[in-house]
C-alpha positions as CSV (number, residue, x, y, z in Angstrom):
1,X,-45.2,-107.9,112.9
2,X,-43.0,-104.8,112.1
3,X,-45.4,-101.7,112.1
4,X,-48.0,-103.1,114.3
5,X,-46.5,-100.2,117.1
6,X,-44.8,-102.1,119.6
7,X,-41.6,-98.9,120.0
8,X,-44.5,-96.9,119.9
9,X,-46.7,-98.3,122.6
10,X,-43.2,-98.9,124.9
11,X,-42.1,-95.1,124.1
12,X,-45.5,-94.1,124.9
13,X,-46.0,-96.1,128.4
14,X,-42.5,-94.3,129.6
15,X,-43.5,-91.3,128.6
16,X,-46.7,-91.6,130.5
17,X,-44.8,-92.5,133.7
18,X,-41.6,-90.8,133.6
19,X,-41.3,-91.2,137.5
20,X,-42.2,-94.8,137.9
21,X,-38.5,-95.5,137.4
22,X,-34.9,-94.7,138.7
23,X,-33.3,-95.5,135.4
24,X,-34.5,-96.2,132.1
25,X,-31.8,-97.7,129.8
26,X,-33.1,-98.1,126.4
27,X,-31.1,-100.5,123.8
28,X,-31.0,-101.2,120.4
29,X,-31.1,-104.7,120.4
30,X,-30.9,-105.7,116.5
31,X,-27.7,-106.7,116.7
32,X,-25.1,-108.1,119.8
33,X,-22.8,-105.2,118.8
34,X,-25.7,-102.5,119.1
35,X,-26.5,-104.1,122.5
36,X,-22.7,-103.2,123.6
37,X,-22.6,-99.9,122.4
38,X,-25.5,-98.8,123.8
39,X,-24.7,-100.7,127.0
40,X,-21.3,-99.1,127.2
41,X,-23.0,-95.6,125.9
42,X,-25.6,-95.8,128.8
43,X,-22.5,-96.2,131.7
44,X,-20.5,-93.4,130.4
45,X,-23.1,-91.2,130.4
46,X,-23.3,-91.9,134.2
47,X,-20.6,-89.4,135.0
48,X,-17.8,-89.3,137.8
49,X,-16.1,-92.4,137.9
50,X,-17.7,-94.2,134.4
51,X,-16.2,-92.2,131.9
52,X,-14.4,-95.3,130.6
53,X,-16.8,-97.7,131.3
54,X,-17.2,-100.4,128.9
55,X,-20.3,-102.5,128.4
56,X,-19.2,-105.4,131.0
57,X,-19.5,-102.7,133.5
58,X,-22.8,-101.3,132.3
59,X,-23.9,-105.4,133.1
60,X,-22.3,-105.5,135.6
61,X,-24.6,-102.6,137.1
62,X,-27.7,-104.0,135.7
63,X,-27.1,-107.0,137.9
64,X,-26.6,-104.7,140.6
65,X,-29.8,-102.3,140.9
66,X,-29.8,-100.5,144.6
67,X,-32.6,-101.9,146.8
68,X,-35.3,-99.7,147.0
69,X,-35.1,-98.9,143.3
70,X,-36.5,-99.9,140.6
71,X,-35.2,-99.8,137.0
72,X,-36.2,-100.9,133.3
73,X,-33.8,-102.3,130.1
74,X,-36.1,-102.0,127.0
75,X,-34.3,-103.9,124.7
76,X,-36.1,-102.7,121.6
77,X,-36.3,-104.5,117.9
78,X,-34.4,-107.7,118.7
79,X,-35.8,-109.9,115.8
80,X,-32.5,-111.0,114.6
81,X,-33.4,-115.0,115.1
82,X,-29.5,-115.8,115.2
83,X,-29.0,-113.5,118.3
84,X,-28.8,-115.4,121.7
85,X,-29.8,-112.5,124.2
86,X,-28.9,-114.8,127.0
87,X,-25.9,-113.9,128.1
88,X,-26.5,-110.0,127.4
89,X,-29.7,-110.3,129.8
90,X,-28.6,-109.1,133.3
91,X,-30.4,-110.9,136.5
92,X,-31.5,-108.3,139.0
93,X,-35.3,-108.3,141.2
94,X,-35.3,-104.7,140.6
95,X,-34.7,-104.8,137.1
96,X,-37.7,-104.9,134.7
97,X,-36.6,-106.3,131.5
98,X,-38.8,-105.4,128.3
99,X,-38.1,-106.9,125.0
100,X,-39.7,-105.7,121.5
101,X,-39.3,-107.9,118.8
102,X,-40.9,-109.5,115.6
103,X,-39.5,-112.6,116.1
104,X,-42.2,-114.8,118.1
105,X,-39.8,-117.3,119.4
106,X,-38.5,-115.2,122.2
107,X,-41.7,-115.4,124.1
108,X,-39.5,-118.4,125.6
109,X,-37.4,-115.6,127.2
110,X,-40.7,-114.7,129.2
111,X,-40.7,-115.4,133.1
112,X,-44.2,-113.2,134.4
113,X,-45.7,-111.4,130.8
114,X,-46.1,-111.9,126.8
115,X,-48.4,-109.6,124.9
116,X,-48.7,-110.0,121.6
117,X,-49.4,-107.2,119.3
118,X,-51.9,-108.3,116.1
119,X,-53.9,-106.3,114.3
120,X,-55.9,-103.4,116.0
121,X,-59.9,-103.5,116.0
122,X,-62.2,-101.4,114.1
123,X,-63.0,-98.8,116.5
124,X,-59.1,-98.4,117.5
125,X,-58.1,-98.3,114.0
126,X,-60.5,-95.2,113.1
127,X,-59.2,-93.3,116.5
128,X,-55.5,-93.9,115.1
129,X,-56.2,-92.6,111.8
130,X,-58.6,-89.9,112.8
131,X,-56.0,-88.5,114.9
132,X,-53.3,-89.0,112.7
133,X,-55.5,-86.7,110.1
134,X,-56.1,-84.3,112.8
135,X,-60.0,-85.0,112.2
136,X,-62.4,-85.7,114.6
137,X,-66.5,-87.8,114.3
138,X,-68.7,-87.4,113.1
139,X,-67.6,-87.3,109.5
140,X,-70.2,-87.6,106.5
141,X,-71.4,-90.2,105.0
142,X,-68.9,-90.8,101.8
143,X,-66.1,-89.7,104.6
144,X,-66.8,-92.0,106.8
145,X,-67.2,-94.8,103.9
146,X,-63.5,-94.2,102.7
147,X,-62.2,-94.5,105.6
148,X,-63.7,-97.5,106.9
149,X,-62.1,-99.0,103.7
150,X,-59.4,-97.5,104.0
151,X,-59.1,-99.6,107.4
152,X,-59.5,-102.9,105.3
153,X,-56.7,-102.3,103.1
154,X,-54.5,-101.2,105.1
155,X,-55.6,-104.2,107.4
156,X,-55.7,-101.9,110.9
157,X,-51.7,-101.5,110.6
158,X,-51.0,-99.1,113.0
159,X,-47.9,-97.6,111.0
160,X,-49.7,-98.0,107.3
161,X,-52.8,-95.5,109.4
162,X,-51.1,-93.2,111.1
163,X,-48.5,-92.4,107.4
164,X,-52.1,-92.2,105.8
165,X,-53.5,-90.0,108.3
166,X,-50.3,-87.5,108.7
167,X,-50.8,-87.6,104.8
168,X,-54.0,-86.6,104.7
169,X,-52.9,-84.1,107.6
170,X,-50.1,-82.9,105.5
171,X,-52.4,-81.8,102.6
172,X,-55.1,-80.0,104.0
173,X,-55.5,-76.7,104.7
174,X,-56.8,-73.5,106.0
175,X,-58.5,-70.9,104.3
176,X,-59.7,-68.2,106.5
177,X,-61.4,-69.8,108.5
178,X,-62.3,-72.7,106.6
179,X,-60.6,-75.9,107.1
180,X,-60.3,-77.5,103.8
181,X,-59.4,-81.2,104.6
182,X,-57.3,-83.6,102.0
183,X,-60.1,-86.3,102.2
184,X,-59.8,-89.7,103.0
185,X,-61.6,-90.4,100.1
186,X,-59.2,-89.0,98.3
187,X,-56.4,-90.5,99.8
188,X,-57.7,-94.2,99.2
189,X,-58.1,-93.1,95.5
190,X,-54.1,-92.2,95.7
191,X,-53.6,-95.5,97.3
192,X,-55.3,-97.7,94.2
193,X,-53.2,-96.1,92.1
194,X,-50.0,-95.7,93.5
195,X,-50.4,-98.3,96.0
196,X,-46.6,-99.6,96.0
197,X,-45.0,-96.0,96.2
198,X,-47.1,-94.7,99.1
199,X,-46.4,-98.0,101.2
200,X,-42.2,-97.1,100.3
201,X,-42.4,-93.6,101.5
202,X,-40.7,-92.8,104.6
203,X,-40.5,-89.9,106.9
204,X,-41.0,-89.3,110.7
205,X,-44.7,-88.1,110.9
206,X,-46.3,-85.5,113.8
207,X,-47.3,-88.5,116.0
208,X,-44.0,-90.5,116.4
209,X,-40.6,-90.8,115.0
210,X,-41.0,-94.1,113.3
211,X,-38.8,-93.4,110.1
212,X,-39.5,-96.3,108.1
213,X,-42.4,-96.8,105.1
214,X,-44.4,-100.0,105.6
215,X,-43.1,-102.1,103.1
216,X,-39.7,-101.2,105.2
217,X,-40.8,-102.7,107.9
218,X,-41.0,-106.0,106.1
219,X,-38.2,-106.1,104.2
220,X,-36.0,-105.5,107.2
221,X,-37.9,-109.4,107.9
222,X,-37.1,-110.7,104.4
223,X,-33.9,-109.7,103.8
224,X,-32.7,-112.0,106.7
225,X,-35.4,-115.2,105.5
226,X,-33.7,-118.2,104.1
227,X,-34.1,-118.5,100.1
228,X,-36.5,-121.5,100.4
229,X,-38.4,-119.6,103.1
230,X,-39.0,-116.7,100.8
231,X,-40.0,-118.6,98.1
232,X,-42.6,-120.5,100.0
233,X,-43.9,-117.1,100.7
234,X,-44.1,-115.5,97.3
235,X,-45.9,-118.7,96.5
236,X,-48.8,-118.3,99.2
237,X,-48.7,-114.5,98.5
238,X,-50.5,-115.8,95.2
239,X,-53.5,-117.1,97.3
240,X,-56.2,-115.3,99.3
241,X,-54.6,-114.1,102.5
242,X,-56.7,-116.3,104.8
243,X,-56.6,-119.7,105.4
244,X,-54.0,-121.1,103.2
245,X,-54.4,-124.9,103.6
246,X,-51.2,-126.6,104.0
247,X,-52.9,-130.1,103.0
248,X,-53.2,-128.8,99.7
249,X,-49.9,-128.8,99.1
250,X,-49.8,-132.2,100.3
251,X,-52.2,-133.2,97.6
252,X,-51.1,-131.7,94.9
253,X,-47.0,-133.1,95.6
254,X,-49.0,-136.6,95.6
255,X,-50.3,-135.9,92.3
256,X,-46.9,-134.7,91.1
257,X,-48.2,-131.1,90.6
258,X,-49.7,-132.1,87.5
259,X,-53.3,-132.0,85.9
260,X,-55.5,-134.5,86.9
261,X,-57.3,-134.0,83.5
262,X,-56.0,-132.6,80.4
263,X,-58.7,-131.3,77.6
264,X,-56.5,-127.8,76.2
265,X,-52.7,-127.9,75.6
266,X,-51.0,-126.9,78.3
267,X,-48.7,-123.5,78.2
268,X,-45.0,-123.2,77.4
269,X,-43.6,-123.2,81.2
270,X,-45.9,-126.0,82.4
271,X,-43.2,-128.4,82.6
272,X,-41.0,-125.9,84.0
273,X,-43.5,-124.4,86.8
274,X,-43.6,-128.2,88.3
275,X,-40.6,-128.8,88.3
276,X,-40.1,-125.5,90.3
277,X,-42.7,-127.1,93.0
278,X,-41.1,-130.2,93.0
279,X,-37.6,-128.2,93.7
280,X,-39.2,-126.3,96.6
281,X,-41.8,-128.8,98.5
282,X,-40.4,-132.2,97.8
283,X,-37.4,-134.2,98.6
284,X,-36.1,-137.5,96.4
285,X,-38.9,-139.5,98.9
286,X,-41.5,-136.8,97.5
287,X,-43.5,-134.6,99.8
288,X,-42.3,-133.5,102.6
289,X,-44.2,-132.4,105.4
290,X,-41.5,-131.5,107.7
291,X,-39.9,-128.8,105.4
292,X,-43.3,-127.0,104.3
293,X,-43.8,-126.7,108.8
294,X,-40.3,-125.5,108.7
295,X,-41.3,-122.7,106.2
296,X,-44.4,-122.1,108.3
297,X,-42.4,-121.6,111.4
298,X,-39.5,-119.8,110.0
299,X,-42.2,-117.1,108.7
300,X,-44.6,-117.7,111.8
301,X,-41.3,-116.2,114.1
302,X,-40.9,-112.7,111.7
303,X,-44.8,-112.2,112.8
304,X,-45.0,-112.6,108.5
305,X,-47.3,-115.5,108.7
306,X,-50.2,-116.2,111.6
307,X,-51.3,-120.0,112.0
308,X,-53.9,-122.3,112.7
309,X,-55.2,-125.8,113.0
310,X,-58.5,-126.6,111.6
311,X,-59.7,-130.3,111.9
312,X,-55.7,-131.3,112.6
313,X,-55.0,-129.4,109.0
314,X,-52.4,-126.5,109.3
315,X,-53.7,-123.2,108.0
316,X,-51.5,-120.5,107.1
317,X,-52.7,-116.5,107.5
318,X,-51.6,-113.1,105.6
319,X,-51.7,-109.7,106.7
320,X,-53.3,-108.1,103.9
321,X,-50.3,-105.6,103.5
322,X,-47.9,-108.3,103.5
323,X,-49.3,-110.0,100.1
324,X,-49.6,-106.7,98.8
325,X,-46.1,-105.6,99.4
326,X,-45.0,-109.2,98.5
327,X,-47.0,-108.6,94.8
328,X,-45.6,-105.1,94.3
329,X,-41.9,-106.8,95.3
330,X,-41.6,-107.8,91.9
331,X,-44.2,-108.2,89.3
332,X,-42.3,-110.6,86.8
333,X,-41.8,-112.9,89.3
334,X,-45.2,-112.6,91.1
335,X,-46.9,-114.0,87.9
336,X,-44.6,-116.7,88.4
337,X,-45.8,-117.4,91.2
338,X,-49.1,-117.4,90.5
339,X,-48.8,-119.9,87.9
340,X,-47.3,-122.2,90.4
341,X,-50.6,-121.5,92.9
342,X,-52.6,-122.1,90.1
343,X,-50.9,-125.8,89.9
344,X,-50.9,-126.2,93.1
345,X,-55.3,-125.7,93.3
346,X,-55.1,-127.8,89.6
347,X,-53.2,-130.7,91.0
348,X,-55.0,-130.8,94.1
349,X,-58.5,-130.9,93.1
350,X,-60.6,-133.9,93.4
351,X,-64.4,-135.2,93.2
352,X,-63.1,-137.9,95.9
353,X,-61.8,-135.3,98.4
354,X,-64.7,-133.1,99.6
355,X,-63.5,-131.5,103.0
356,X,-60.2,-130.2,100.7
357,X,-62.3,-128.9,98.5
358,X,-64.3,-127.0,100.6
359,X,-61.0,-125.3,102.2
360,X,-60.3,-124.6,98.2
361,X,-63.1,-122.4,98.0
362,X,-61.6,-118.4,98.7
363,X,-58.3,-119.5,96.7
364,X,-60.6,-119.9,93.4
């Protein structure tokens, strides 16, 4: 997921161990041509004999590392799902190879390690944003209170705690000799009521250079998802964030998204929100499983979705953050979208089908 620190934690690890390498070429690998250039940039800035270099030759010298040395190509933020890093991967034993990326799906590329970065856990979360805020423990009681709830909403992020912690940081102040913080309390006041501008603002803070807001960090994702993909994501933005079962779906296509009972008229765009499902999870045959896994995997390799299988039913997850910033996206067309959730958990309820129901439960 974009913001969960995975430049950070790389930046941080060579900065730790400056020595542990000969050379340290760092790429930006969002694109094939940002691959060249830095390739090509890397070379030239070799000196005698490389000044006109181009990025063949900087491969060509990856492939090449001198025995008894050992070097490391970070190829940082290649989530771009249409870029085959193949080719530009050079195929050396003393050449680490370290690849950050949102896009899941290139764990394939992985001969000894994968780590995947999720959320953090309580206690890590606190020490980010404690030291983001320049604060330290113990703090008092209401303090402490705000911040542990700050932690829920911004789900443990890492990049969504340390902008409210430089925030907070930013704000405070000194007064003789009295430090006069900006509270967290007050900050997750700020938060509930400008939620959507706080999560756009941008700005290198004190503890990295990460320049983008958190709702940057996702749209950098959607602006590259398929149409279909996006709309089967505002659509499950409109349920609780965990545990979005798939089979209802199902259901509810097999009851052709409509009522199973009807006691009140219905509203204006009733006809209109079905045939909107119909458009988006169905095919002439009717449901279609197939396409709605597609979705799911599609989403699953930008880190947007998480996934799991309960009782051989698909389950889909939300980052907290993610159906926030999806809802603040754009609010005329969020209540669209929750009318077609609410047909979706109309069409699919049913005395006769128990263990659905049960899954129904937190989407009520």
């Amino acid at each position: 997921m974009g913001g969960c620190g995975k430049t950070q934690l790389v930046s941080y690890f060579l900065q730790e161990y400056p020595n542990l390498y000969a050379q340290t070429v760092y790429v930006d690998a969002s694109s094939s041509a940002s691959i060249k250039a830095d390739f090509q940039t890397w070379a030239r800035a070799l000196g005698s004999g490389h000044e006109r270099d181009a990025w063949e030759d900087a491969l060509r010298l990856l492939h090449d590392v001198p025995k008894g040395e050992q070097w490391i190509l970070v190829l940082d933020n290649a989530d771009d799902p249409t870029l085959d890093l193949v080719p530009l991967l050079p195929k050396n034993v003393h050449l680490i190879i370290l690849i950050t990326s949102r896009n899941r799906d290139l764990d394939n590329l992985a001969t000894t390690y994968h780590l995947e970065l999720g959320e953090m856990d309580a206690d890590e979360a606190m020490a980010v944003l404690l030291q983001a805020a320049r604060r330290q423990l113990p703090l008092y009681d209401q303090e402490m209170h705000s911040a542990q709830d700050l932690l829920k909403e911004l789900g443990c992020l890492a990049v969504a705690l340390v902008q409210a912690g430089t925030y907070c940081h930013q704000l405070s102040s000194t007064i003789g000799n009295i430090f006069r913080p900006y509270t967290f309390s007050q900050y997750l006041s700020l938060f509930h009521l400008h939620r959507a501008e706080l999560m756009k603002k941008k700005g290198s803070t004190s503890l990295d250079s990460y320049q983008q807001g958190v709702y940057t960090t996702f749209d950098i994702s959607y602006k590259v998802l398929p149409q279909k993909s996006r709309e089967f994501l505002h659509l499950i933005s409109s349920f609780h964030h965990t545990d979005i079962p798939l089979p209802a779906f199902a259901e509810a296509a097999r009851n052709g998204f409509e009522d199973p009972f009807s006691y009140l008229p219905r509203p204006e765009d009733y006809a209109s929100i079905i045939t909107k499902l119909k458009q988006l999870l169905c095919t002439n045959a009717g449901w279609n499983e197939l396409q709605a896994q597609e979705f799911a995997q599609i989403l699953r390799s930008f880190s947007l979705v998480t996934a799991s299988s309960i009782n051989d039913h698909l389950f889909l997850q939300l980052h907290p953050l993610v159906q926030t910033w999806l809802r603040d996206m754009d609010s005329v067309n969020s209540r669209q979208y929750q009318a077609m959730a609410i047909q979706v958990l109309t069409a699919c309820g049913s005395e006769k089908n128990f263990e659905l129901n049960r899954y129904l439960l937190p989407h009520i």
